[in-house]
C-alpha positions as CSV (number, residue, x, y, z in Angstrom):
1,X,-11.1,58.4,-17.8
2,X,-13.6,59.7,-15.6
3,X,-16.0,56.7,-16.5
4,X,-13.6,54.1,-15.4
5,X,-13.0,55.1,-12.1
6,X,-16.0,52.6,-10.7
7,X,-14.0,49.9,-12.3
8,X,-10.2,51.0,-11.3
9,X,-10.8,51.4,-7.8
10,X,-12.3,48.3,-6.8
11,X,-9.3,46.7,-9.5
12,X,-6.8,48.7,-7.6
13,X,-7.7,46.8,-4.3
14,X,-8.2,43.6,-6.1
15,X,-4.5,44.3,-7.1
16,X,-3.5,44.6,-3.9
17,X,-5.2,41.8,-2.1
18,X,-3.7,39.4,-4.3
19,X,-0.3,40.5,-4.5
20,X,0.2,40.8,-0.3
21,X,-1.8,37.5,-0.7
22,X,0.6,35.8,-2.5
23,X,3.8,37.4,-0.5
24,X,2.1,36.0,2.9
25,X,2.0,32.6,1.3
26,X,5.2,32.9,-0.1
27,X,6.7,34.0,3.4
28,X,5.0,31.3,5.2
29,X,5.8,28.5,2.9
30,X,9.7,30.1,2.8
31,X,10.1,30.1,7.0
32,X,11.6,27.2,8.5
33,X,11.4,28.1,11.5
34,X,7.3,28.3,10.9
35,X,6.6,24.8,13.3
36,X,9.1,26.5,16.3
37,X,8.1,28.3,19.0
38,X,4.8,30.2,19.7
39,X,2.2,29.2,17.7
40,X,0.5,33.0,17.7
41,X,1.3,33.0,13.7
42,X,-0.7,30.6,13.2
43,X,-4.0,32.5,14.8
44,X,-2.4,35.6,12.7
45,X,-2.2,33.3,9.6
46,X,-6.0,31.9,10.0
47,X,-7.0,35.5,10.5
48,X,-5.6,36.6,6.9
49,X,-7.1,33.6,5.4
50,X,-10.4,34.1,6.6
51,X,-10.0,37.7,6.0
52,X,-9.4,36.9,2.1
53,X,-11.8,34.6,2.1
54,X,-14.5,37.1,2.4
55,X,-12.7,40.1,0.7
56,X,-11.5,38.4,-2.9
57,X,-15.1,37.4,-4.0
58,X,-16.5,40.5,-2.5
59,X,-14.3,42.5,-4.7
60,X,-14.2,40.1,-8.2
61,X,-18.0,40.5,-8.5
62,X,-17.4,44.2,-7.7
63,X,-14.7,44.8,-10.4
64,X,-17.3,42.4,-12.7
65,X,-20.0,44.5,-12.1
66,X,-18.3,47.7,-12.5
67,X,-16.9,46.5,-16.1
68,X,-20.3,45.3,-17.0
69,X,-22.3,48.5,-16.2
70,X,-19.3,50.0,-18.3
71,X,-19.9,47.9,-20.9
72,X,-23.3,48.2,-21.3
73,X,-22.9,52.5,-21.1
74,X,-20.0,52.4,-23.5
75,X,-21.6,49.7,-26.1
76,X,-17.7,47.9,-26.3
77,X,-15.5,45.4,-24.2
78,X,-13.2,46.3,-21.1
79,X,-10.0,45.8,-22.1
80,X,-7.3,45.5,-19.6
81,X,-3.6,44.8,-20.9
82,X,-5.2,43.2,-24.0
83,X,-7.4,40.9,-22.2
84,X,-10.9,41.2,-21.8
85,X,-11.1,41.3,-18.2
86,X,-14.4,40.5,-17.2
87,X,-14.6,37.3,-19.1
88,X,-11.6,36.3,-17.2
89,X,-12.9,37.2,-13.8
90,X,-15.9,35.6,-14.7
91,X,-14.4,31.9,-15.6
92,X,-12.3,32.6,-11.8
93,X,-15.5,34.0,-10.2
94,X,-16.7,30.9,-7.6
95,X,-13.7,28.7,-8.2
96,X,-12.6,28.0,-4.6
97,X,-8.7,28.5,-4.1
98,X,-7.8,25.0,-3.6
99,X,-5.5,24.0,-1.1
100,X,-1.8,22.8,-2.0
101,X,-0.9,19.9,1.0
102,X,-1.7,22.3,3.9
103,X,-5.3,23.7,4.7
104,X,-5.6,27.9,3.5
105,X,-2.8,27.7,1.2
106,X,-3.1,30.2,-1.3
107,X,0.2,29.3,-3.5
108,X,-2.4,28.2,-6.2
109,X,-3.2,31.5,-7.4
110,X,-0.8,32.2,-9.8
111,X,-3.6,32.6,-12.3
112,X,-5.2,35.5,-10.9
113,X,-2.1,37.4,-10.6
114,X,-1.6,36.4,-14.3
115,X,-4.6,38.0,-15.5
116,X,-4.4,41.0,-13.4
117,X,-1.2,41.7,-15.3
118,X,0.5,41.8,-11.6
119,X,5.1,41.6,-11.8
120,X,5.9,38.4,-10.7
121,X,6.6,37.9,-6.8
């Protein structure tokens, strides 16, 4: 167990990222009130965005390189809930989240929750 922990810590906050990633969006797409009144969440939205923009493709080639040094020690596949995980980070790995009608929005995602094996939101 010892040898996975280069590969479950970065996946760990992966995990995270994306699931308080997809309850932002979720919350700001839910508010009606979100075009009222002080338009500070809107600076505090961009801020997230940007924030994720640098941090999810920091950490999937992280967890990808993790699971391949693992790999190649081990001499067998990362399996993660069934799935071999790096493949599927791989085929994400430089997609750009594509926007849904408004500019940053992240509802797209539902893949990548998917193959981390994340609950539903």
């Amino acid at each position: 167990l010892r040898s996975l922990e280069p590969i479950l810590s970065p996946l760990r906050e992966l995990k995270a990222l994306v699931m308080a990633t997809v309850a932002f969006e979720a919350n700001i797409q839910a508010g009606p009130l979100r075009f009222a009144g002080n338009a500070v969440h809107f600076l505090e939205e961009e801020k997230f965005r940007r924030r994720f923009a640098q941090r999810y493709p920091e950490l999937i080639d992280k967890v990808i390189a993790a699971i391949t040094a693992w790999e190649n020690g081990e001499k067998r596949k990362f399996m993660h809930h069934g799935l071999e995980l790096r493949e599927g980070l791989v085929s994400i790995r430089g997609q750009e989240i594509t926007l849904v009608g408004v500019q940053g929005d992240l509802s797209c995602m539902s893949h990548v929750p998917e193959l981390l094996h994340l609950a539903k939101l």
